[in-house]
RODREN-734877 format. One record per residue (C-alpha): residue in one letter; x, y, z. Coordinates in steps of 0.1 Angstrom, whole numbers, plus 5000, padded with zeros to 4 digits. Layout:
<recs>
aXYZ;...
</recs>
This chain:
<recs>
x434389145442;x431289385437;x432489455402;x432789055394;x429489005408;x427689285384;x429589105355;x428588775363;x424788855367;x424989095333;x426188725315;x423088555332;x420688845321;x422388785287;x422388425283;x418188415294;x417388715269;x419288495243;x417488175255;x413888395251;x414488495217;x415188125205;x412388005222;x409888255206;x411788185170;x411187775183;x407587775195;x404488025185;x403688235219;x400488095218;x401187695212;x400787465237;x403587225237;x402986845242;x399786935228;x398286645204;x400886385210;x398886115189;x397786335162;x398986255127;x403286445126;x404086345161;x402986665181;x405286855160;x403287175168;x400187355150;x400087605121;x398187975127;x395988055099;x395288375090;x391088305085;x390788235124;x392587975145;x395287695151;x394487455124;x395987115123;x399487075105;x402086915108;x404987275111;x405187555129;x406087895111;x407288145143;x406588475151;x405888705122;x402888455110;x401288465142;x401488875144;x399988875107;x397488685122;x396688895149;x396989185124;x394089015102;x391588975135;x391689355143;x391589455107;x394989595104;x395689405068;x398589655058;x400389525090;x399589185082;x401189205048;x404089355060;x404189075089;x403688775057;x406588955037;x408488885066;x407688555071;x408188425039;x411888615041;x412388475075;x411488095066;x413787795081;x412187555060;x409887505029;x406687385051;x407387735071;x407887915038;x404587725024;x402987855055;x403088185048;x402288145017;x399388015026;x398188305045;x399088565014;x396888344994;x394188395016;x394788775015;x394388764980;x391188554982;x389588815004;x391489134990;x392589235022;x395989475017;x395989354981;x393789354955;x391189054951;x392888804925;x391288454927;x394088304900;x397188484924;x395688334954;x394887964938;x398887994923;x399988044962;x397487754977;x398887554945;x402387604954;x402287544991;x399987244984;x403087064964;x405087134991;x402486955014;x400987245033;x397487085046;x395787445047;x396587495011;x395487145004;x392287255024;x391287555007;x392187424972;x389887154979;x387387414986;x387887594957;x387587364932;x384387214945;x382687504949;x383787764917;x383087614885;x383387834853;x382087794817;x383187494798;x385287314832;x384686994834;x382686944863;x383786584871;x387486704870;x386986944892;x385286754915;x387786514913;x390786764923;x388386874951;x388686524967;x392086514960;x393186774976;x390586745007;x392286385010;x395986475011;x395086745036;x393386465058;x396186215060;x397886535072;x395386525103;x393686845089;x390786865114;x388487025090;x389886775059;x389186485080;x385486605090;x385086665050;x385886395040;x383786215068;x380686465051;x381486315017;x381685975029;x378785995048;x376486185015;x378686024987;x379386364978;x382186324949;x383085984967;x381685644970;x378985695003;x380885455032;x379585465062;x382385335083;x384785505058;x383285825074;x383285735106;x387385655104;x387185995092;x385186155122;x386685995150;x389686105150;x388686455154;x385886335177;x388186185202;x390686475206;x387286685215;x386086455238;x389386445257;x389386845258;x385786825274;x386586605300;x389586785312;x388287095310;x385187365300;x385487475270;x383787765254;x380487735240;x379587925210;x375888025202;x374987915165;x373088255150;x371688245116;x372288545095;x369488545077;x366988585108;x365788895115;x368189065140;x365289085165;x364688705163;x368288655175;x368588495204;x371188745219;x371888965254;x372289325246;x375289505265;x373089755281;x371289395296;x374289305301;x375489595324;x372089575342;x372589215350;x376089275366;x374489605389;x371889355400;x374489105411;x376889385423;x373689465446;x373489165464;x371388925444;x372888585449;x370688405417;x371788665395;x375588685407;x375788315401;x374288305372;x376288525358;x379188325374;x377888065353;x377888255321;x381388395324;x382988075329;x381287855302;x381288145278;x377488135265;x374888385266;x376788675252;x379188675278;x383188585267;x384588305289;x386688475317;x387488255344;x388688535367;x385188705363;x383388405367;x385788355400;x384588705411;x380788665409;x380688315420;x382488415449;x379788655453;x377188425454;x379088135476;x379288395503;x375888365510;x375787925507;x374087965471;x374787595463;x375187635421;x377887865428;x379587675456;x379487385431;x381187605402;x384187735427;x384787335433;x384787275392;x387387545391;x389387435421;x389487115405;x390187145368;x392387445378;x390287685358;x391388045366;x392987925399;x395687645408;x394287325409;x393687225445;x391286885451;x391286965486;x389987295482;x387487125458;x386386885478;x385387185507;x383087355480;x381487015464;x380686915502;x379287235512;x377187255476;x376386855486;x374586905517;x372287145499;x370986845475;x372987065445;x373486805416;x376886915408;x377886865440;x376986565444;x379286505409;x382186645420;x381886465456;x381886165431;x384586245412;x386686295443;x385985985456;x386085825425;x389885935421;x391385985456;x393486285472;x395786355498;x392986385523;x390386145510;x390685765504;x389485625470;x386085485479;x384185365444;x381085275469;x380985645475;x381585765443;x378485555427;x376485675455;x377386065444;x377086005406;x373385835410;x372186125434;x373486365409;x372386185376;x368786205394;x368986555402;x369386635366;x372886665359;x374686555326;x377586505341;x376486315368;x374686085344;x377986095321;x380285935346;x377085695358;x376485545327;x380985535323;x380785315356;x378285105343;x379885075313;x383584975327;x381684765356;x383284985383;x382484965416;x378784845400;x377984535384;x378984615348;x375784675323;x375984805288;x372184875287;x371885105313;x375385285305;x373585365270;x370385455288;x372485705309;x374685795282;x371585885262;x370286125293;x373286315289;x373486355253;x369886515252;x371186775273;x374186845253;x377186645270;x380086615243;x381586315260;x378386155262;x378186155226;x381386015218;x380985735239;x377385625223;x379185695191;x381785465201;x379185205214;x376585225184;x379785175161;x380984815177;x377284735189;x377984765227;x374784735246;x372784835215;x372184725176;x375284825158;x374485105135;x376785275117;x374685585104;x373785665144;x377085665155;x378285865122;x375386145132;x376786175161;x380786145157;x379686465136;x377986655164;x381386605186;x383686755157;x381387005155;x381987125192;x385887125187;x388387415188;x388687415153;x384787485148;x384287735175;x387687965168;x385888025133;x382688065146;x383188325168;x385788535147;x382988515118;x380488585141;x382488955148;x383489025114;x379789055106;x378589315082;x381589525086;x383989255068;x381889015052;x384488875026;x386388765058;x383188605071;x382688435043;x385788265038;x385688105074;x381787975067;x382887845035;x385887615054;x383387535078;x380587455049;x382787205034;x383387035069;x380186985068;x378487275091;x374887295084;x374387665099;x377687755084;x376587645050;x373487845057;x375588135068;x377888095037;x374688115016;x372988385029;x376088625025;x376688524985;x372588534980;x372288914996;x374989034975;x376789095010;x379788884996;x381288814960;x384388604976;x384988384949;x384288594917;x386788584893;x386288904875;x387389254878;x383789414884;x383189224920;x384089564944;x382389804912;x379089684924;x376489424923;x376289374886;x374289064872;x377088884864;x378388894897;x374688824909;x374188474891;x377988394900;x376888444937;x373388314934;x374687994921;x377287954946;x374988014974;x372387764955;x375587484959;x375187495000;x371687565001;x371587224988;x374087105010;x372287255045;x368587155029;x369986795027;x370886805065;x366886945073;x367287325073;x364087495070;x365187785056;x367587685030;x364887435018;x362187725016;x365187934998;x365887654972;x361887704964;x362288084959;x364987964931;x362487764914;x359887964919;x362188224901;x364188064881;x367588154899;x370287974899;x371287684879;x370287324867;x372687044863;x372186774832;x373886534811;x375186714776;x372886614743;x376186594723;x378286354746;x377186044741;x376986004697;x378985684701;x377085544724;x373585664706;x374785524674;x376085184690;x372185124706;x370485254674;x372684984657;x371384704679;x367784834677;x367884804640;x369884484641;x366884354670;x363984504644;x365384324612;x366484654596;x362784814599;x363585224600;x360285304618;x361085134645;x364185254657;x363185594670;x361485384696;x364185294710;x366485594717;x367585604751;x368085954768;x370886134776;x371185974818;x372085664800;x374085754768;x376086054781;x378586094815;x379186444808;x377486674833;x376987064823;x375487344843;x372687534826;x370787864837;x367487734859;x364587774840;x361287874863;x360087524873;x356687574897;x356787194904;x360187194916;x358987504935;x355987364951;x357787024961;x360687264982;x357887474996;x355787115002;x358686975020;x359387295041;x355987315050;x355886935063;x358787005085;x358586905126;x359287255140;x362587165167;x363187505174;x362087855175;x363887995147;x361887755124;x358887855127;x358788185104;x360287975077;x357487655081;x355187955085;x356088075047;x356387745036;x352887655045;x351988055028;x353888024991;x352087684993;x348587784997;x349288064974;x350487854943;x346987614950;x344887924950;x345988054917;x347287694903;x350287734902;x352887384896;x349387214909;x345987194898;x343987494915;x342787344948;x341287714971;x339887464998;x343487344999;x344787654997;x342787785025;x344287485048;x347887595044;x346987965054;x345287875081;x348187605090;x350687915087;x348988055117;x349287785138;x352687745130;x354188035138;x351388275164;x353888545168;x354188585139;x352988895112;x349688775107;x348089115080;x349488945056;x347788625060;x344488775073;x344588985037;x345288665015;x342288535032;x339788805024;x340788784988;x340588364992;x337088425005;x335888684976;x337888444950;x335688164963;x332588374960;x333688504926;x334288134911;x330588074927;x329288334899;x327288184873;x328688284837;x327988654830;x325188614805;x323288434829;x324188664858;x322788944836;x320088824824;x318588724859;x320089064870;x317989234848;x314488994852;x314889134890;x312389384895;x314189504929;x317089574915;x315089804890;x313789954923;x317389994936;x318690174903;x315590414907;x316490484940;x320390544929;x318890804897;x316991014924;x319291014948;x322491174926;x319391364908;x318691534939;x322391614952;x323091724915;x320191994919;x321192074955;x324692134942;x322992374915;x320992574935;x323792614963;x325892784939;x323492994918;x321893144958;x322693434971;x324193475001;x321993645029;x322093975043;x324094015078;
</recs>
């Protein structure tokens, strides 16, 4: 009997391990099933990329993909290689296969494990694009609107760019669909829609706001690369550590707080919910009401803890009777839905929503103005559901967004306007899972493996992503990154081929984040003028000969065959050519002093702007005091120095205060008479006769003292 009962439970052990290994060849370890139900391939699962992230596809491709991808975060590429080679061998189906693919592609684009080879890695996004791979489709769109060689057509490749951006959206490509919403919404390559746009966005848009109101997801902190690493906005780990001793100690703010931090993931701290569990315990211990409020979030989203509504409620009542505004929220939210132990009352749940929206919460104000909106135990009003909606969105709520999006789109309780609702349909994609995955794996690959970086700002540029198409910029204009070089010399060093390839790619979304109001790229775009960097776009003298002949034709024809006047009436090369060439910029000081005019004139909305309005308003006094792209204007000049000391008081100020010393003696110079003049009442001045007099005795005498101190003897001791 024993010996049948070991058999039977070695079958069982068996038949699970068997069960286990199908399951992990079935679903990636790290998918979420029934995720994305309504998304475009029927929930059909999500496809890892290699360059950070789950992004939207319509296959998954098992194991060995996701372990490359693993391999790629920590820098292991020779693993990740190895794990692609298997892949590709280990394939069930051509979208699996294409996958992979996919990911080698990407190796080659970066050179990681293999040598950098733009053409090998656009042959494998090429191939897995035909097969209908929406990553390839993705990045081949990417590539061909942003590297453009000698003698491409420019309109071709713009073309394919769309193309391929397009097929990757009807995919449900998350970054496809918000490009294509960019375009759309610019008229970038396609005709500028504004609703066509907005069917792009919200799709995206509405998958985010779900994920916001079920749960917390992490915020990521937007850092610019090209501010100073002091003007970074960002906790040390040494702070850090002092921060947790402090709350280890007692301290109930700082315990919380950190609480907090831990739990929506901002700050410097990673999201941990069993942390944040920890320290708001901490601080609940001794009734601090924030944290009190937190535990109940937890308890009732089940972050970090199973979900328990009862347990919830406890915490949101005890964080309630302290006036705590997210108490008062979730005491609404119980209400508003019902448990076990509390009856649905909608009375209540108003009541709790108002006292929070008044205490300052954005959630509070949220699920107010949603009430209002849906007529909910309230007499329904759109207009002050959009003025609470609006409350929220100026303190960041996602959902909040979305909604207004929503109701500035149909004209519910407002104006209709589509470019509103557009604006911020972006904002919402731009807070998605898709966004923040690459953010933050950018964010650590850093200096150390900028060719990585780069590749996940540029997917995030074409989205749309003004700070990644800053980002993106930055790393091609230092020379820290020559991703999409297609010569040979890129790792030999920074030649100046490599230089004006990078240059001019970086010019490409310095234009693209200058058009969406970045202070810096604007000011950057100046420096380009200023010094002739980058490149010029124009339509091609020779293109047009048919259609230059055809109007000089109809001139003659309108002037009776008279010669003289035909040259009159040549028309330029906008309106008789459609071919567009690239052509090295030419120094241009009135392009230069435009960019720096327009930086200068900029609202400053944030911290980090302020050194680059600073300069703005300094390269712009500086070209008026020597006349440079203007007429020479020094009062003028004067004005913007002074104006760059306003704008930014923290700022370096020698600099200025040096420029402004040689302003004042250039002033004083210009005040000169003309040197004959000057001379001549120079010399009529009998004091200064007396003064070189004085001057002749004076080094007479020290000459003589100088004489006589050498030719002395020296005395007797």
């Amino acid at each position: 009997m024993l010996k049948l009962l070991v058999v039977c439970l070695a079958l069982l052990g068996l038949l699970y391990g068997v069960k286990v290994a199908l399951m992990q060849v079935a679903v990636p370890l790290d998918s979420a099933l029934g995720e994305d139900d309504d998304a475009p391939g029927g929930g059909s699962g999500r496809i890892v990329s290699l360059s950070g992230g789950a992004d939207g596809g319509n296959a998954t491709a098992g194991g060995p993909l996701q372990q490359a991808a693993a391999a790629w975060r920590r820098g292991e590429d020779d693993k990740a290689l190895l794990h692609l080679t298997s892949c590709m061998s280990q394939a069930n189906d051509s979208l699996s296969e294409a996958a992979c693919r996919t990911a080698l592609g990407e190796m080659y684009l970066v050179g990681a494990g293999v040598p950098r080879n733009l053409t090998e890695a656009t042959s494998l996004f090429e191939q897995s694009a035909t097969v209908g791979d929406p990553d390839a489709q993705y990045n081949l769109g990417i590539l061909y609107g942003a590297v453009n060689s000698p003698g491409d057509d420019l309109q071709e490749r713009e073309a394919l760019a769309v193309l391929h951006l397009y097929a990757s959206s009807t995919a449900g490509h998350p970054g496809a669909l918000m490009a294509m919403g960019y375009r759309h919404m610019h008229g970038y390559g396609v005709p500028q829609a504004c609703t066509t746009a907005a069917l792009n966005y919200i799709d995206v848009a509405k998958r985010i706001a779900s994920v916001y109101s079920e749960g917390m997801p992490q915020a990521v902190e937007l850092i610019r690369l090209n501010l100073h690493q002091k003007d970074r906005k960002t906790i040390s780990s040494s702070e850090m550590n002092l921060f947790v001793q402090i709350a280890t100690s007692g301290d109930t703010t700082v315990a919380a707080a950190i609480g907090k931090r831990y739990l929506l993931g901002i700050d410097g701290f990673k999201q941990d919910y069993h942390k944040a569990k920890h320290y708001l315990r901490l601080a609940a211990s001794r009734n601090h009401p924030g944290a009190l409020a937190l535990l109940g979030y937890m308890h009732c989203l089940g972050l970090g803890t199973p979900q328990n509504l009862d347990t919830a409620y406890s915490y949101f009542v005890s964080a309630a009777t302290q006036n705590d505004p997210l108490g008062h929220n979730g005491l609404g939210f119980i209400y508003f839905r019902g448990t076990s132990a509390q009856v649905r009352n909608l009375r209540l749940a108003f009541r709790h929503f108002n006292e929070s929206a008044f205490g300052g919460s954005s959630d509070g104000m949220f699920n107010l103005a949603s009430m209002y909106l849906t007529g909910t135990g309230v007499e329904q009003s759109f207009q002050k559901a959009v003025l609470y909606y609006t409350q929220a969105l100026d303190r960041g709520h996602t959902p909040a967004a979305y909604s207004l999006a929503v109701m500035h789109l149909n004209g519910i309780g407002t104006v209709r306007d589509c470019d509103i609702a557009v604006n911020l349909l972006k904002k919402v994609c731009e807070r998605g899972e898709w966004v923040s995955s690459k953010l933050v794996d950018a964010y650590e690959y850093g200096d150390k493996q900028p060719d990585k970086a780069a590749l996940l700002f540029l997917k995030l540029a074409e989205a749309g992503h003004e700070v990644a198409q800053m980002n993106a910029a930055h790393l091609f204009d230092s020379g820290q990154s020559a991703l999409l070089y297609g010569g040979h010399d890129a790792q030999e060093g920074p030649s100046e081929d490599v230089r004006h390839h990078s240059r001019t790619l970086a010019q490409r979304f310095y234009e693209m984040s200058a058009e969406q109001g970045s202070a810096s790229s604007e000011l950057r775009l100046g420096d380009y003028s200023f010094y002739g960097w980058g490149v010029s776009a124009s339509f091609k003298e020779d293109g047009g000969e048919g259609a230059a002949a055809a109007a000089e034709e109809e001139a003659r024809a309108q002037g009776g065959g008279n010669e003289d006047d035909s040259g009159d009436l040549e028309l330029p090369n906008l309106y008789t050519s459609s071919e567009v060439e690239l052509r090295p910029q030419t120094v241009d000081y009135e392009a230069a002093i435009a960019r720096y005019r327009k930086t200068a004139e900029m609202t400053v909305t944030g911290e980090w702007m302020q050194g680059f309005v600073a300069r703005g308003s300094f390269n712009l006094g500086f070209m008026h005091q020597f006349g440079l792209g203007a007429a020479q204007d020094l009062q003028t000049a004067k004005q913007h120095y002074h104006r760059c000391r306003e704008v930014d008081p923290s700022g370096l100020h020698t600099p200025v205060t040096m420029i402004l010393l040689a302003l004042g003696a250039h002033m004083m110079f210009l005040r000169l008479p003309p040197w004959p003049i000057l001379m001549e009442r120079i010399f009529a001045d009998f004091r200064v006769h007396v003064l070189v007099l004085h001057l002749v005795c004076i080094v007479a005498l020290v000459v003589v003292r100088w004489h006589f101190s050498r030719t002395a003897r020296p005395r007797p001791r």
